[in-house]
Structure formats: structure tokens, C-alpha cells
C-alpha positions in Angstrom: 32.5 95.6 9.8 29.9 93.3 9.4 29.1 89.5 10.9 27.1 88.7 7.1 28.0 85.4 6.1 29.2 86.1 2.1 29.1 83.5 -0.2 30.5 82.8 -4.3 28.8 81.0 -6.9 30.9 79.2 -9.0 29.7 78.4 -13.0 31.2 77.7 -16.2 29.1 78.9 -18.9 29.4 75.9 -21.4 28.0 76.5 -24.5 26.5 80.1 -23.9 30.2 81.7 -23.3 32.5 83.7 -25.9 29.0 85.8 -25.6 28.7 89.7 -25.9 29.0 91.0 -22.5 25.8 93.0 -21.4 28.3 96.2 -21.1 28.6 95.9 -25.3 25.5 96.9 -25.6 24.1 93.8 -27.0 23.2 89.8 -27.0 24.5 87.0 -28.3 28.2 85.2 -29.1 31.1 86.8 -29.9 32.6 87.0 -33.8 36.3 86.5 -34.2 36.8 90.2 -34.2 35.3 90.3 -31.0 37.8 87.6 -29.4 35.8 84.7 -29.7 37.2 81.0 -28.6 35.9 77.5 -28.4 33.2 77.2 -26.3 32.7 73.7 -24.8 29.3 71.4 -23.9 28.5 67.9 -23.6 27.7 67.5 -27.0 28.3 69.8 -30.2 24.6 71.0 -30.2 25.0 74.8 -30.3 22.6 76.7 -28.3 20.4 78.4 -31.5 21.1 79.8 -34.8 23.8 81.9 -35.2 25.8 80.6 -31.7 28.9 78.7 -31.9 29.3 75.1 -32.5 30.8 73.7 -28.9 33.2 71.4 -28.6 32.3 68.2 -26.7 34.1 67.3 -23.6 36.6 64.6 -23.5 38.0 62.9 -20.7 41.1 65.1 -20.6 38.3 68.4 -21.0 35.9 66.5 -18.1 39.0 66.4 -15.8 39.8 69.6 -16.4 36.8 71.5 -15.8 36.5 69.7 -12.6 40.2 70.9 -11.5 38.9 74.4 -12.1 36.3 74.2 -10.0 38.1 72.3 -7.5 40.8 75.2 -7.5 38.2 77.5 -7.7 36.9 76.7 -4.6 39.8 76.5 -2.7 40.6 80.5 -3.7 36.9 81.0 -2.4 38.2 79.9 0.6 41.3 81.1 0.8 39.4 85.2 0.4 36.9 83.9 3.4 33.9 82.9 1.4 31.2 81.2 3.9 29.7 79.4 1.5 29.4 78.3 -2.1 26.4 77.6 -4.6 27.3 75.5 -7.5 25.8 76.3 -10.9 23.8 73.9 -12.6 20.6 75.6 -13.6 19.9 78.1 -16.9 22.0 76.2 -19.7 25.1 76.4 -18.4 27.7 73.4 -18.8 26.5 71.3 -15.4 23.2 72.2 -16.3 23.4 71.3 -20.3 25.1 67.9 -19.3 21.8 67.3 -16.9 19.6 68.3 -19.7 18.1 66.1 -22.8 18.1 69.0 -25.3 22.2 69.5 -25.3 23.1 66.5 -24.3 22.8 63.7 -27.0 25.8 61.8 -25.9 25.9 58.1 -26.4 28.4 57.0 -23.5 28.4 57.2 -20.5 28.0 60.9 -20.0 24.3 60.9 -22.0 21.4 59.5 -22.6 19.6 57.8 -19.1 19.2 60.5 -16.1 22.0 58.1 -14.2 24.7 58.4 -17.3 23.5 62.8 -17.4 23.5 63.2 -13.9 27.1 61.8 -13.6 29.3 64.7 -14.5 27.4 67.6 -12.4 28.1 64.6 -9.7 31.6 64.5 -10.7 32.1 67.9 -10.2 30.2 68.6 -6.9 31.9 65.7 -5.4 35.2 67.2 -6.1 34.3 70.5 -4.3 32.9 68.9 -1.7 36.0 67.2 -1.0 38.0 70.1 -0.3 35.5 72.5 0.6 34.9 72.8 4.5 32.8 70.9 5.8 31.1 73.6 8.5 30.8 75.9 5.2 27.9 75.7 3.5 27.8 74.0 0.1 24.8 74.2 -2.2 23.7 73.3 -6.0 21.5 75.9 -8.4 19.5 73.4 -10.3 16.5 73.4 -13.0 13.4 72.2 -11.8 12.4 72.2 -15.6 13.8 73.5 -19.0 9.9 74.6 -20.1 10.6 72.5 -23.7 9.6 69.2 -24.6 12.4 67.1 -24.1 13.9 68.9 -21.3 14.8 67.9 -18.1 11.4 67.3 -15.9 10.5 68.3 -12.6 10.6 64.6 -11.7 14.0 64.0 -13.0 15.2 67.7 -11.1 13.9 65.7 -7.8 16.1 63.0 -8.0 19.3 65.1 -9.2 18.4 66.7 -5.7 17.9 63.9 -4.0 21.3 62.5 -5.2 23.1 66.2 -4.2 21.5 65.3 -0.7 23.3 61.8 -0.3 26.6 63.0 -1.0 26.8 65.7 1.7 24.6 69.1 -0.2 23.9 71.7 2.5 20.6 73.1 0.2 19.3 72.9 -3.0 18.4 76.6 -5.3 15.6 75.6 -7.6 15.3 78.0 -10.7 14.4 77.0 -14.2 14.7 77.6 -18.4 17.4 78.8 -20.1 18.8 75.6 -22.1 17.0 76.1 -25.2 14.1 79.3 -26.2 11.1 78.7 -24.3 7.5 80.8 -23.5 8.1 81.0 -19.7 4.7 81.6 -17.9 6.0 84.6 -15.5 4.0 85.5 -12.5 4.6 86.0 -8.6 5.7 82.7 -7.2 5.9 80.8 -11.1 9.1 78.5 -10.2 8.0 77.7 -6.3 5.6 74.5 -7.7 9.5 72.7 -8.8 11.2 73.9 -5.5 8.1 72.0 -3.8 8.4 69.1 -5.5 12.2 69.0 -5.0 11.6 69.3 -0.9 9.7 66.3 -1.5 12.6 64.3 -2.2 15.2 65.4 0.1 16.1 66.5 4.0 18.1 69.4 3.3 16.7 73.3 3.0 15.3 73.8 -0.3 15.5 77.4 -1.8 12.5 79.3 -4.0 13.2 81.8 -6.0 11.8 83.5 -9.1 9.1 87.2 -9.1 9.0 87.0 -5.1 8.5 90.5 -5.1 6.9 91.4 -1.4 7.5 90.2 1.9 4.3 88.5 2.0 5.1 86.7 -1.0 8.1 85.5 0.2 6.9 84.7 3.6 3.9 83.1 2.4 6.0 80.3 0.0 7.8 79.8 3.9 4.2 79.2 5.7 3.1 76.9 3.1 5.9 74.9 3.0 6.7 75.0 -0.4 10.6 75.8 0.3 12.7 76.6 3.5 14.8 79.4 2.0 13.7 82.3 -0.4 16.5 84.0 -3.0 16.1 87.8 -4.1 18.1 89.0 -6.8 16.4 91.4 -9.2 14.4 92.5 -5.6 17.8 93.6 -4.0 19.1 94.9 -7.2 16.5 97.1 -7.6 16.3 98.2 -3.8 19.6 97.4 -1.4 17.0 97.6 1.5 15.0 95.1 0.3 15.9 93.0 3.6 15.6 95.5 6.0 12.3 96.7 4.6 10.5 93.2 4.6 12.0 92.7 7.8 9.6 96.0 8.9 6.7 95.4 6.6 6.9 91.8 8.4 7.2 93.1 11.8 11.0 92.1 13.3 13.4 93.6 12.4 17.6 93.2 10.4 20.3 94.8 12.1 22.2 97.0 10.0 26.3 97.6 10.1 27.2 100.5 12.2 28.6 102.7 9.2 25.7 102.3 7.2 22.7 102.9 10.0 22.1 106.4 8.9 21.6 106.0 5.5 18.9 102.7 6.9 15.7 104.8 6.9 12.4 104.2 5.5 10.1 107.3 5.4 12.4 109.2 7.6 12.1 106.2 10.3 16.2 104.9 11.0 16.5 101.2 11.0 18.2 99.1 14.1 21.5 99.4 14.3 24.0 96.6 14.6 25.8 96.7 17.7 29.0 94.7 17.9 
């Protein structure tokens, strides 16, 4: 037993699904043999060479994906989810309709920020609508796509700042993965977009990206760059990521009863969580 809040994202994948699944053994989509379907997007821009042609969304294809996630949510409930992120960052659908590079619509879906923005919008208002309201509801976005012609940091700031106004509990700010880009990687690379983004809104703002140490993270706090760090590939790596910054920094995380024993760190046991 545990008092962790738990949380679900929720994504569709857009134009990067019928894709080989990491367990295959390789990258890229999947051939008929392999069970491939139509993959859907804004526009029928494929993501690269050899990646299937997406169909573009039509008003009966809008309304649906917004009913999955709509439904989707509502099962996220129903299991006891806490809280839910939204995924609209890395080239997936919400984030290809926000972007420049696969969206070359000419309605009112494409084109301006306004007309790009207004699907993601679509969507998150419809989860919002029948997501609780004392649960947590948040939004993955791109703070930029690294290309020319991608979405900007400027334009990410106001797609934030327009979550913010219709009831976003925080804002995730990661970047890339709409089109192949050289990504600069170092410590701390994508916490300059989730700055700018806490510029433009009143809600917590969460870095993430090579925050590797505690210090790392808890410097991007003291500088007030972003009010929430995310570890992924950290936690992957090492399951006491959290418990071990918590020490290197000085406090300390309580850890669940049933798993205190195996909560050491150089032969030192962790605190335990007392119910």
C-alpha cells in the first residue's frame, strides 16, 4: 500500500503509428505483412521516406478521435488514475496538428497558430469536461520542433498560455520529434523553452530532458526556470532515483512498507513509510 498519486498519459500516435514495436527488434512502420493500417494526421504529409501516407482527418475522424480520448479518460478514472497528462509534444497527432511541418491544411484546422492550435483545444476541452476537476489535468507540449518551419518557442508559449485559460493544471515542455532534426543534447538542453513557457502562464510548468543529478534538477527549481522536473530515462535506469536525490539533497522520500528493505544505499536503509 502506497499513498503515490499515479497518473496516465493519454496519446494517439498520428502519423508515426502502424510502426515496428521496439520488442521487433527494429524501427520504423509496419509493411502489410506486418499488419499495417491507415495511419491518420492533419494533413497527408508522411513523416519521411519510406513511412506511410496518412490520411487526413475529416470532421467525422476529428470527432472521433476526440470521443476516444474523452472515453479514454473516463476509464482512467474509472481504474483510480490521479491525474492525466495529454500528449501533444514529439510528432504525435495533437502535436503534428500544432506544428507547421505536417500540418499544411488550408481550412480551418491549418495554416495561422489560431486555426493549428484549434484541434489540440478541441480535444483538451473535451477531457477537461469530464475529467475531475480536483484531479490533476496537464498537456505534454513542444517548446520547439528544432527545424525551420516548425513550431517556435514563441508560438509553444501561447498554446500554453491558452491550455492555462481553459482550466490546465500544468504544462510538460519537451521538444523534436515532428520531422529529423540535429538536437543539441546536453544537461538541462530543453529547460530554456519550459522558461519561456512559465513566462506566459500561472500554472506549474514542468522541465524535463538529460536532468541527470539532483543538483541538476534542483538547480532548474532555484533558478526559476520551471516549478516541476520530469525523470524518465533517470528512473528507468535506477528505480531509486527519488529516494537517492532525496539523500544526496538532504530530506528525505518515504518508502512503502513492503519495499523498505530493499531501500538501501551503500548498505544505509531509507525511511520507511509509516501509515
Amino acid at each position: 500500500f502506497s499513498d503515490i498519486r499515479i497518473g496516465i498519459q493519454l496519446s494517439h500516435a498520428g502519423r508515426k503509428s502502424s510502426a515496428r514495436s521496439p520488442r521487433s527488434g527494429g524501427r520504423g512502420p509496419l509493411t502489410p505483412d506486418d499488419g499495417a493500417w491507415q495511419t491518420v494526421a492533419p494533413s497527408a504529409v508522411p513523416l519521411g521516406a519510406n513511412w506511410h501516407t496518412p490520411a487526413a482527418l475529416d470532421a467525422v475522424g476529428r470527432a472521433k478521435v476526440v470521443d476516444d480520448f474523452v472515453q479514454a479518460a473516463r476509464r482512467a478514472d474509472r481504474i483510480g488514475a490521479d491525474a492525466i497528462e495529454l500528449h501533444a509534444a514529439h510528432g504525435y497527432l495533437l502535436s503534428s496538428f500544432l506544428s507547421p511541418i505536417a500540418n499544411v491544411r488550408t481550412d480551418e484546422y491549418g495554416g495561422s497558430l489560431q486555426n493549428r492550435m484549434r484541434f489540440p483545444l478541441e480535444v483538451f476541452e473535451a477531457v477537461r469536461a469530464v475529467w475531475p476537476r480536483e484531479k490533476a489535468l496537464g498537456v505534454r507540449i513542444n517548446g520547439t520542433d528544432w527545424v525551420y518551419g516548425g513550431i517556435t518557442p514563441e508560438e509553444a508559449a501561447v498554446f500554453a498560455g491558452e491550455l492555462d485559460a481553459r482550466g490546465c493544471d500544468f504544462i510538460d515542455v519537451s521538444s523534436g520529434g515532428n520531422a529529423p532534426a540535429s538536437i543539441p543534447l546536453h544537461t538541462g538542453y530543453q529547460v530554456p523553452f519550459a522558461a519561456a513557457v512559465r513566462q506566459a502562464v500561472t500554472i506549474p510548468v514542468m522541465a524535463v530532458g538529460l536532468i541527470r543529478t539532483a543538483e541538476d534538477a534542483q538547480r532548474v527549481l532555484d533558478d526559476g526556470h520551471a516549478d516541476l522536473i520530469g525523470v524518465g530515462r533517470g528512473h528507468l535506469h535506477n528505480p531509486h532515483w527519488t529516494w537517492e536525490a532525496a539523500e544526496d539533497l538532504g530530506t528525505s522520500v518515504p518508502v512503502p512498507y513492503q519495499y523498505a528493505r530493499a531501500a538501501t544505499r551503500a548498505g544505509r536503509p531509507v525511511e520507511r513509510y509509516v501509515k
